[in-house]
N, C-alpha and C positions, 0 to 999 in steps of 0.2 A: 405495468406501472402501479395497478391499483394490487395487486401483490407484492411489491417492493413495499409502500406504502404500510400496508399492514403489517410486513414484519418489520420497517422502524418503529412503527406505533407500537408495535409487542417488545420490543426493545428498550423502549423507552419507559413503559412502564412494566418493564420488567423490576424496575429498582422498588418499585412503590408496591405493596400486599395490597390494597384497596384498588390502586390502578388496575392491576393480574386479576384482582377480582372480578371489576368490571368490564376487563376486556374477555374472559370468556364465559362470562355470562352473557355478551352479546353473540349469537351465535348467527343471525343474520349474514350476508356480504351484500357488496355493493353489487348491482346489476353485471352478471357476469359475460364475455365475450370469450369466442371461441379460440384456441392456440390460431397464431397463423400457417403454423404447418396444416392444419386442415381446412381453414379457409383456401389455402395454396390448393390442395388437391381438387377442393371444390369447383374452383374456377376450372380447372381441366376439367371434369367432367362435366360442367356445365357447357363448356364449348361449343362440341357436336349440336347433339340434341336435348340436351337437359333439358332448357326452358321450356322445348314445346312437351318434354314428358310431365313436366314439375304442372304445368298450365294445364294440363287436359287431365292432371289425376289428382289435381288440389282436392273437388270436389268429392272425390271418392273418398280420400283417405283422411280429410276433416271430416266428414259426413258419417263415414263411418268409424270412427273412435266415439264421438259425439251419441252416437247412439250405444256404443259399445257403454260408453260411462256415466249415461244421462237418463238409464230406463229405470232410474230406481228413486224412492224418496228414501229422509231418514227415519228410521223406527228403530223401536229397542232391540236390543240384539241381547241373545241369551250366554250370561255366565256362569261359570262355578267355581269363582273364586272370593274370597272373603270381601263384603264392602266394610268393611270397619276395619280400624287399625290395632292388630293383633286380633290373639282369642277369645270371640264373645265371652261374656259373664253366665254364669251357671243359671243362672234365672231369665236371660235374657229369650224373647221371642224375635229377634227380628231374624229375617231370614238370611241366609248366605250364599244364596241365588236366587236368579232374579228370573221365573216366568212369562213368557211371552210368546206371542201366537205367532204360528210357523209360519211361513211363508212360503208358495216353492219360489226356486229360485231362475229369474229368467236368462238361458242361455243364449248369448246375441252368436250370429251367424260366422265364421272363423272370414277374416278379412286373408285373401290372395294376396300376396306380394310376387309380383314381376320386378323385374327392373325397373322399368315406368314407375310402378307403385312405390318402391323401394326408393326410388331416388325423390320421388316425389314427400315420403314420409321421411327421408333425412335431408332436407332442404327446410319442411313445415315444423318440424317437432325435434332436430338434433339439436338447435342453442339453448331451449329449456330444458332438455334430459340435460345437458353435460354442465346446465347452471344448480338443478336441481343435485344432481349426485356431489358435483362440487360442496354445496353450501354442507350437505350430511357427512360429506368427508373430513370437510375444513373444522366442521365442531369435535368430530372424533380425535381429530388429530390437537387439540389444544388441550382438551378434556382427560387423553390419555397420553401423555406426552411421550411414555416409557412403550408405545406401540409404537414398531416399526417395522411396518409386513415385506418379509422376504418375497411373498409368495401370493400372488393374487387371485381368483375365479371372476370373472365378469360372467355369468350366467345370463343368457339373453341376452347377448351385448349388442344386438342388433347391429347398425353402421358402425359401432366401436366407441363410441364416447366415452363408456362408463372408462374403458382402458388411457384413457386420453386424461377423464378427473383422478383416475389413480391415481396416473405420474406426474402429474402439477400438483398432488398434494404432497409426495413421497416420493421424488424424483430420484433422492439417489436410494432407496430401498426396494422399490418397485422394481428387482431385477428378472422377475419370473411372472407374465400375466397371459394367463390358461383365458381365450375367450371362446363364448360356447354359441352357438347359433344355427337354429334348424334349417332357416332358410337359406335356400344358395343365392339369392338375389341380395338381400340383406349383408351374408356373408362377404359376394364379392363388391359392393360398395365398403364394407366394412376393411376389407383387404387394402382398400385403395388408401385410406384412409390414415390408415394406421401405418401405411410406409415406411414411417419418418422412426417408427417405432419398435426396432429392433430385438426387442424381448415379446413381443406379442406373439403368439401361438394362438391361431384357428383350430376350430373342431367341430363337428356337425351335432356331437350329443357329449354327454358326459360320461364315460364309459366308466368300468367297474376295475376299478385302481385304489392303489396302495397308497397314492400320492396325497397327502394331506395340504387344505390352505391356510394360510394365516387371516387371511382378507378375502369373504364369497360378498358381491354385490348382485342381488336381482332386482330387477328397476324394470317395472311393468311388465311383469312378468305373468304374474298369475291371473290378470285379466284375459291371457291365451290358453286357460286351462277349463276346463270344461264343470267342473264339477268340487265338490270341497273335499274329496276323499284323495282327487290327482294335488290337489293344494298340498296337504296334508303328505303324499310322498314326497310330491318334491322339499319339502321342506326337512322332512326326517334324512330324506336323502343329502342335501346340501349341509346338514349339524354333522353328519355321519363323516363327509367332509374335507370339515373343518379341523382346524389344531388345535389344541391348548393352547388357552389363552390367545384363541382368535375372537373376529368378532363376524357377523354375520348378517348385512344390512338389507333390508327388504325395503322397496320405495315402490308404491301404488299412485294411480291418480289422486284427486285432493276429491274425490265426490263421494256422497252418500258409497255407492259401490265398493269404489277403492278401499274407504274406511272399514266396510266389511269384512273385507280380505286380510287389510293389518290388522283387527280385530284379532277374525280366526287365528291368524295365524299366533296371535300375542297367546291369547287361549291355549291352543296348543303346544307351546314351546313351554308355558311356567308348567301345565299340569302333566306333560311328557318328560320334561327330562329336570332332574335336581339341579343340577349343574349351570343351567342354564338362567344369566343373570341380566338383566335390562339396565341397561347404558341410556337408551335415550328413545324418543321423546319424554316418556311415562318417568315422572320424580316415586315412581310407589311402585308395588307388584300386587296390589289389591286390583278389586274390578272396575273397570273404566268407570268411572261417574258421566261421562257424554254418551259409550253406546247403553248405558244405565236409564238414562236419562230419554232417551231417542228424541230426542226436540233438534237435534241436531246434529255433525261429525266432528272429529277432529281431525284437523287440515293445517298447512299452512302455506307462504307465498313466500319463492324467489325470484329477480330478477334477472330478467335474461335481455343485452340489447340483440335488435335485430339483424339479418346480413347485409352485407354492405350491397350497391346499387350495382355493382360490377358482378358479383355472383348471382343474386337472383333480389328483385327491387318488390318488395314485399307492400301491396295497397292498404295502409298503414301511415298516420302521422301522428304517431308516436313511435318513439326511439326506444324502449325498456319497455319488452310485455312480463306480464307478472305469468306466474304457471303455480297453479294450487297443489297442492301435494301431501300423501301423507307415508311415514316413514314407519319402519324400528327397526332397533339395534339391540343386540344380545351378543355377551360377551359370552364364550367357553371357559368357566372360570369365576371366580369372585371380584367384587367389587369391591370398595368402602363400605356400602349400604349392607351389602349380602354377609358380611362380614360378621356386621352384629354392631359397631362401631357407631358412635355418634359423630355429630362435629365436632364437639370440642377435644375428641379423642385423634382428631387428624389433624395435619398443619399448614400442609400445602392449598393454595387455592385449587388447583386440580381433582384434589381428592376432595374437597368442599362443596365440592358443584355436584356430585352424587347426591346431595343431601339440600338441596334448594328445588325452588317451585318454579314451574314454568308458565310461561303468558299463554294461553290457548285461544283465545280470541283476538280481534285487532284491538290497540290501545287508543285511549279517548281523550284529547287532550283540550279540556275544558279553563276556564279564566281559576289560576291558582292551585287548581287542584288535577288531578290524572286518575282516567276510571280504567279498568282493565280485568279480565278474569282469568283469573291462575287453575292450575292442576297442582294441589298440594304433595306432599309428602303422606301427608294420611286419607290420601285417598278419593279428597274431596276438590270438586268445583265450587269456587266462592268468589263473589266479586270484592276486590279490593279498588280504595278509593286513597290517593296518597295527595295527601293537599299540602299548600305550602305551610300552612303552620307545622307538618310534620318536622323541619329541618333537614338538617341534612342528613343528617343518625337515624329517621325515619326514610330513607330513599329518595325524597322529591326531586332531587338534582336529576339521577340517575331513573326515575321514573318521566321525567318528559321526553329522555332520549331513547327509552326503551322501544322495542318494537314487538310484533307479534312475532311469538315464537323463541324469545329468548325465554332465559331463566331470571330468575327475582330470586335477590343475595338477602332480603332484606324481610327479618320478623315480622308478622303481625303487631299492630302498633294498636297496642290496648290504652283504653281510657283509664283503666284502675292503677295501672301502672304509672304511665305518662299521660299527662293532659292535653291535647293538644291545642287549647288555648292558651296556658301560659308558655308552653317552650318558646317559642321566638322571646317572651320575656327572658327564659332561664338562659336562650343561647345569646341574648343580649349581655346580660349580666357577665357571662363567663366571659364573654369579651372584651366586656369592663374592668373585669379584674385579671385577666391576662396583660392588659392594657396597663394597667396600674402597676402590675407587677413589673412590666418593663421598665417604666419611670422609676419608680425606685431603686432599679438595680444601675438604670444610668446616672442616677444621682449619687449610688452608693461610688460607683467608679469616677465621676467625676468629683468629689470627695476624696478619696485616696489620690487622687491623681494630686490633687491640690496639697494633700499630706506631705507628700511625696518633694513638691516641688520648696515647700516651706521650709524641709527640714536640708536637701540641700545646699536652700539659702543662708539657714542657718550657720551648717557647719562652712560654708564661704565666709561668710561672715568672720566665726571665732578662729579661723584660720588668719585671716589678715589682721586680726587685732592679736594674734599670739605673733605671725611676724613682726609686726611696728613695735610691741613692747621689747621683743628681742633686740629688735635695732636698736630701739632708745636704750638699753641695759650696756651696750657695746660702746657708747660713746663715751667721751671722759668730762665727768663734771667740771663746769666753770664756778670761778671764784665770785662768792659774793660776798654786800657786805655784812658786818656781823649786825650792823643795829635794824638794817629794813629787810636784809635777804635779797636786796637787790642784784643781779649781775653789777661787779666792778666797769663792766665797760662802759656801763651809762651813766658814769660820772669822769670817767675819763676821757669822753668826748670831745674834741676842739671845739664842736660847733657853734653858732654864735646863739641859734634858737636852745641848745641844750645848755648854756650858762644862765641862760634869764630864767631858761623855766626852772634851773637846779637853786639859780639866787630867787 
């Protein structure tokens, strides 16, 4: 339903440019739930013994992710890519990498997966992967509307989800989805899972093929890799791939750690290969200003509801848990941006949204005004503050309903430009005289109207006095007399009152 929904709502303002604008600059979804074809499977293998496997290895398998993703703070992380937007100036000193002290890096211990495990880790963690991969697909798919992957890679695909968010987003394109998965435990819940889904193809690794994708997803993945050199192949190895004009999504947890990994891996992909072009989160291809910064990461949240009481009854009172997360996407190929292109050089909302900023922290919504901090286009973290004196040409409408992690359609709102104390006067005014304008134009029309109705009174009018004179011209004149011009007949009257008054 809550898919139906969104695409009347895409429908709908489909007619409207501003509408298209700001339905995909919200790139959020609503709290997502899982197809019922896997809730169905669920319940069978819950049956036997799930519960008492999911009960006895809860603690294992949250206790140890939790530590997997929780041993690290945030600190600066090292780039060597430009912080400025374009080529420093000839005189300029500021630097174009950013120095910072090494760390080693702490290797957490490789978590077993049995069955027990396995079922217990797709019961606790599959409705947030398959809401998390959902919501990065859903944005890719409105953003680039002219994608539609023949051919898919689920890398890691663990119990099978990510193959599940494929084809709910590209149901009827999704005809070919290759999933990869080391473990056999993993696998064979993953097998069970995917039943319903008759294009899916198992495999233990990724072997060394000819076969190119249009669509590679890895979704925590690299948190099972030991080291940044194993990151660093699999990643060369997943571009290697890939097809023209594919795209190549990597999804980590939302913590200091995970951010390190999307980091690297962003690192690696601009200064390794030309071709390769960022679609999303990042509105720039300079150096991150947050792992620049290290005060903090960049993350964000989707919802996911919980499983129902019949599958497995989760001690929980709350319906919608959130799961932090951080992303990227790179397209094989150019963009808008990579182009060379500005906005005002494109036309479609699609291609527009290359070129706008994104929310990176949660947004604040205070008496009149909205506080929020964006990722520019040049590069930069700044906070913006969009108040109601802004109007509406300033964003405020569409700034209370924004959320974290969408994109902002909407300039910079400078003082030297526009004042923001008089606009509600100036948006007052043009209201005034829009206003005015109308009155006039129904006075002009009900004036003509009234023209209108005059003149064919008129000509009623000179028509009925042109028949009566005809008429009177047709009759034959009576005799009178010659001294008064009197009619004869008023003196030849019998009557006894016309003799007195004629004597």
């Amino acid at each position: 339903e809550e898919e139906e929904e969104e695409e009347a709502l895409a429908a709908e303002q489909e007619n409207s440019v501003a509408g298209r604008e700001a339905f995909i600059a919200q790139c959020n979804l609503n709290p997502q739930t899982l197809p019922p074809q896997v809730l169905g499977r669920l319940r069978e293998v819950m049956q036997d013994r799930g519960r008492q496997f999911v009960k006895a290895n809860a603690s294992y398998v949250l206790d140890g992710l939790r530590l997997r993703n929780s041993n690290e703070k945030p600190r600066a992380l090292p780039t060597s890519l430009p912080t400025v937007e374009g080529p420093l100036p000839a005189d300029s000193t500021a630097p174009t990498t950013t120095k910072t002290r090494t760390q080693k890096e702490e290797v957490a211990p490789p978590m077993n997966y049995d069955i027990p495990q396995a079922l217990a880790y797709t019961v606790l963690k599959a409705p947030q992967s398959f809401a998390v991969t959902s919501r990065v697909l859903k944005e890719l798919k409105y953003r680039l509307p002219e994608f539609k992957p023949k051919s898919a890679l689920d890398f890691g695909a663990g119990p099978g989800l990510g193959a599940w968010a494929i084809h709910n987003v590209w149901p009827e394109h999704s005809a070919d989805i290759l999933a990869v998965e080391a473990n056999e435990a993993m696998t064979s819940i993953g097998k069970k899972l995917t039943e319903d889904l008759s294009s899916v193809r198992w495999q233990y690794g990724l072997h060394a093929s000819t076969k190119k994708f249009d669509l590679i997803v890895a979704a925590y993945v690299f948190d099972e890799l030991k080291d940044k050199t194993a990151r660093n192949f699999i990643a060369e190895t997943l571009w290697r791939t890939l097809s023209d004009n594919g795209l190549l999504v990597l999804i980590e947890p939302g913590t200091p750690k995970g951010f390190r990994y999307v980091h690297e891996f962003r690192e690696f992909m601009l200064s390794s290969f030309d071709i390769a072009s960022l679609v999303a989160p990042c509105p720039h291809s300079f150096a991150c200003p947050v792992a620049v910064k290290g005060k903090g990461w960049c993350n964000f949240a989707q919802g996911s509801t919980v499983l129902p009481p019949d599958v497995y009854e989760v001690k929980t009172h709350r319906h919608v848990v959130e799961e932090r997360f951080s992303y990227m996407v790179f397209k094989k190929g150019s963009t808008p941006r990579t182009e060379g292109k500005t906005i005002e050089q494109v036309d479609t909302p699609d291609q527009k949204s290359f070129f706008w900023d994104r929310i990176v922290r949660p947004t604040k919504t205070r008496v009149k005004h909205v506080l929020f901090n964006l990722c520019t286009t040049e590069g930069k973290e700044e906070q913006r503050v969009v108040s109601k004196s802004h109007g509406a040409s300033g964003g405020y409408k569409y700034a209370k309903e924004a959320e974290w992690g969408d994109l902002w359609n909407y300039p910079l709102w400078r003082a030297n430009d526009k004042n923001p104390k008089t606009q509600r006067r100036r948006d007052h005014e043009e209201r005034v005289r829009r206003k005015q304008e109308r009155k006039e134009m129904e006075k002009e029309h009900i004036k003509s109207q009234k023209t209108i109705v005059q003149n064919l009174r008129a000509k009623q009018i000179s028509r009925f006095e042109q028949e009566r004179k005809r008429q009177m011209s047709q009759q034959p004149a009576e005799p009178a007399d010659p001294v008064t011009g009197r009619p004869l007949e008023e003196f030849n009257d019998d009557s006894e009152d016309d003799e007195n008054r004629h004597f």
